[in-house]
N, C-alpha and C positions, 0 to 999 in steps of 0.2 A: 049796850049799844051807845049809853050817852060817853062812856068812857073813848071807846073807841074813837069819836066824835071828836072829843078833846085832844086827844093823842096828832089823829090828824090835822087838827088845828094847831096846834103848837108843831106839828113838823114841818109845815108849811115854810116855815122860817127857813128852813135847812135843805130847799128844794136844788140846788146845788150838790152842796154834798153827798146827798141821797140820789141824786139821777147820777154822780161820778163815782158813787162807791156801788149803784145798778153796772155800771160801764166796766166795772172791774173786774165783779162777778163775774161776768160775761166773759171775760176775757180768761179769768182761772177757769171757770167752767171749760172752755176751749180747752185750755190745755190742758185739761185733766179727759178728757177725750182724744185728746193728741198724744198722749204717752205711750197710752198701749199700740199704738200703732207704729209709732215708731221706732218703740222697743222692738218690735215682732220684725219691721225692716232691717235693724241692727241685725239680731239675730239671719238673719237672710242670706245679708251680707259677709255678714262673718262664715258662713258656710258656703257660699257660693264666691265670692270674691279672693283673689289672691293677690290682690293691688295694695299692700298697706298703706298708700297716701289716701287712698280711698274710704279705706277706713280709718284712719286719723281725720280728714275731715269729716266722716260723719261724726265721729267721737267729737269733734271742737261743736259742731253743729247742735247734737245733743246738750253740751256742756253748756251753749250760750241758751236753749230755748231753758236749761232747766235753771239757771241763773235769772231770765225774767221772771222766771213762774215765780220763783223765792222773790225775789222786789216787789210784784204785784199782790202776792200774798201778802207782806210788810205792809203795803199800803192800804190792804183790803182791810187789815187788821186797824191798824191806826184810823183810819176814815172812820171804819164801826163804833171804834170804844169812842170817837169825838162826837158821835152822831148821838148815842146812847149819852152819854155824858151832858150832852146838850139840852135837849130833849127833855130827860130827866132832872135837872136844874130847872127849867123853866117851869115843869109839871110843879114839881116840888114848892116853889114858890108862890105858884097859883095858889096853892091845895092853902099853904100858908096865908097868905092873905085873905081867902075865902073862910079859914077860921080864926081871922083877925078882926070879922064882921061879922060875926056870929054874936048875938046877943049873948052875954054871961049865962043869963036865965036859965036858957036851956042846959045848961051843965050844973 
């Protein structure tokens, strides 16, 4: 418990980051719930449609949401390893310090 304690102490620092890399998840989450559904509309289309502009723009449509999903996932990525990276840096140097105060004796 005390560790956990510290962790959230130290992320404190990084209350941006971590409520914008929440916001992102959020947003991949969507669209990973958005796919199957409008895979399944594609398919619809393509059986029931005989319009091909129609189906070129869903095909561009498809194309641009599947193009953000890829950027937000890049960003989801990067946010996390800065976040960890951070985080762990800070930990890392407490721990350090804390055994920079440590009487010899006890070793």
């Amino acid at each position: 418990m005390k560790m956990l304690k510290l962790v959230c102490e130290y992320s404190k620092k990084y209350k941006f980051d971590i409520s914008f890399y929440i916001f992102i998840v959020v947003i991949t989450w969507s669209f990973a719930i958005l796919n199957p559904i409008l895979i399944g509309k594609y398919l619809d289309i393509l059986i029931n449609h005989k319009n091909i502009n129609y189906i070129i723009n869903f095909i561009e449509l498809l194309f641009f949401i599947k193009f953000v999903e890829v950027i937000t996932i890049y960003f989801k990525s990067i946010i996390s390893a800065r976040i960890k990276t951070f985080i762990a840096f800070d930990l890392n140097n407490f721990i350090l310090e804390h055994v920079k105060k440590i009487a010899i004796k006890i070793f």
